[in-house]
N, C-alpha and C positions, 0 to 999 in steps of 0.2 A: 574519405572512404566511408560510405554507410556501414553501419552496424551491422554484424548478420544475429539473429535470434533465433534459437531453435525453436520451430514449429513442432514438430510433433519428438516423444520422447516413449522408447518403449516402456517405460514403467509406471507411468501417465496413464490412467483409464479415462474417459470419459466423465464427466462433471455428473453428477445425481443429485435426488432430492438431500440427499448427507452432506453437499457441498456448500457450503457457506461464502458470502462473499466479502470479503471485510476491506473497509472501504476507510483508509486510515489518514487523518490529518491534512484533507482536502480544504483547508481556512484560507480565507483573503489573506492572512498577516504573510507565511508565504512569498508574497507576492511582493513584498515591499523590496527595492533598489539596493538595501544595504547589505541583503543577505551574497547579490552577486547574482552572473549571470547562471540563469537555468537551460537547460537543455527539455527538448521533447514537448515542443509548443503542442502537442498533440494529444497530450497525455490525458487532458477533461475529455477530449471527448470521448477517445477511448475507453473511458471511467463508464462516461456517461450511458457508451453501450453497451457494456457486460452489465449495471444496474439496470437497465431496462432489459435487458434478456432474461436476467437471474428474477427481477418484479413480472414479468408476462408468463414466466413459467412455478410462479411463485416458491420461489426458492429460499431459504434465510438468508437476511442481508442484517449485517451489523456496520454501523456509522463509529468511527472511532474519533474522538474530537481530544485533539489537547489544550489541557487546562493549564497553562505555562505557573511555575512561580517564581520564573527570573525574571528580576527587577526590568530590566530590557528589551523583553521580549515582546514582540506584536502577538504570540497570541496567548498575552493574560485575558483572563476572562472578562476582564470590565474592558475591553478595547474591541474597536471594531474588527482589528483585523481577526479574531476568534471565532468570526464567524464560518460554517461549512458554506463552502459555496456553491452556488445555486445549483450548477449542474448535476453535480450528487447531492442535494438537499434532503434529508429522507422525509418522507411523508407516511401520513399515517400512524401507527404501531412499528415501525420498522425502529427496533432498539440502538439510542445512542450511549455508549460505553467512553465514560469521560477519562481518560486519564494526566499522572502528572509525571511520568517520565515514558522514554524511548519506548519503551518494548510493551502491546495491551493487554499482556496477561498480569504484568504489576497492578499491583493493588485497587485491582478493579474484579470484579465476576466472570469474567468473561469463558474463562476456562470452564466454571460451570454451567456458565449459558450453553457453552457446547454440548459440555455431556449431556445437562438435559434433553436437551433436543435431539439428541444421539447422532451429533456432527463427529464426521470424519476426516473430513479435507475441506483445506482451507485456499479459498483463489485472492490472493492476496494482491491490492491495487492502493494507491493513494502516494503520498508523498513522507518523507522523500526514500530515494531505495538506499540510501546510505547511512542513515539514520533511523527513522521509525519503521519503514517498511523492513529495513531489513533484519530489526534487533526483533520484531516480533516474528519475523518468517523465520528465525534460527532458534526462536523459544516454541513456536510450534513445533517445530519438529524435533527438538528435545522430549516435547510431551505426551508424543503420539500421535500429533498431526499429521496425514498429506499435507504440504503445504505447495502451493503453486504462485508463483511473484510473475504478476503479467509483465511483462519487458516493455514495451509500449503503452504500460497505464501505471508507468510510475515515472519519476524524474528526481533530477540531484542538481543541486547549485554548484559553483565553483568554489574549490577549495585552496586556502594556506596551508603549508605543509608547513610540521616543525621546523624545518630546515630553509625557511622564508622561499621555496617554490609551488610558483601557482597553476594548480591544475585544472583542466579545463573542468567544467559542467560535464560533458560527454565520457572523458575520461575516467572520472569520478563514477556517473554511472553504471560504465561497462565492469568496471574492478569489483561492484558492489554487488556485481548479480552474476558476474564470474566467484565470488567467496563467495555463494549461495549455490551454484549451481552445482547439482549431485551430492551434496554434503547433506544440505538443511531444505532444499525447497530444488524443484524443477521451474525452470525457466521458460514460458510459453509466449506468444506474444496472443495479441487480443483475439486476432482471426482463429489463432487454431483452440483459444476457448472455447468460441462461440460454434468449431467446427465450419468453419469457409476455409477453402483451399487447400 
């Protein structure tokens, strides 16, 4: 059975120039076999086109990259897999905000990046929704954020559960933007961002 994701949300206004895009933990490492299987083969490109929507209407867009410091990890910084990947690559001035744990408002600027700029809602996209995406879309909106998690521009791998059962990718996902959903962040998929349909 497909997902269903709520398209439109009355509390949801429309995106403006106050809307930021934050584009979190999109790296090659990611990608690697060992992490297990992902769900939402989809999820770049739908990345791909709210970053060119939020860039043609030149809107703030913040690049959040992790700096891993576990021994193991694909994305320490001296490894390839650390790199953002090409589809969301920012170019230009478009500020990248490095951090070294889950959530981008730790020990990085980022919260002040906002204020400056006198950001008020945050469209929240990148990887993964159960982990990065979603510790910093529940610290937004502790903060005073809008925060809005696109349902189809993020994605989640397959989990162990302490009780040695394994859940799928898909599962994982849907539970991670259901504890988000009306709490800490609205739940939108890409279409009704960008206003189609």
């Amino acid at each position: 059975m497909a997902p269903i994701y709520i398209t439109r949300e009355p509390s949801v206004t429309a995106t403006d120039d106050k809307t930021a895009l934050l584009i979190i933990d999109v790296q090659e490492g990611l990608d690697e076999p060992r992490l297990g299987a992902r769900n939402n083969p989809a999820a770049e490109s739908n990345m791909a086109r709210l970053l060119a929507e939020w860039r043609a209407r030149k809107r703030p867009i913040f690049h959040v990259q992790h700096m891993s410091t576990e021994p193991d990890s694909p994305l320490r910084p001296e490894l390839p897999g650390n790199a953002i990947k090409r589809e969301v690559a920012p170019i230009g001035d478009e500020p990248v905000i490095q951090k070294t744990v889950n959530a981008a408002f730790i020990g990085t600027d980022l919260r002040e990046r906002l204020q400056q700029a006198d950001i008020d809602s945050l469209v929240i996209i990148g990887l993964t929704s159960d982990h990065c995406v979603s510790s910093t879309a529940r610290m937004a909106g502790d903060l005073g954020f809008r925060a809005i998690v696109v349902a189809d521009a993020t994605a989640a791998h397959e989990r162990l559960s302490y009780d040695g059962a394994r859940h799928s990718a898909e599962t994982v996902h849907e539970l991670a933007l259901a504890n988000l959903h009306q709490e800490f962040a609205a739940i939108l998929t890409t279409n009704a961002v960008l206003g189609i349909g």
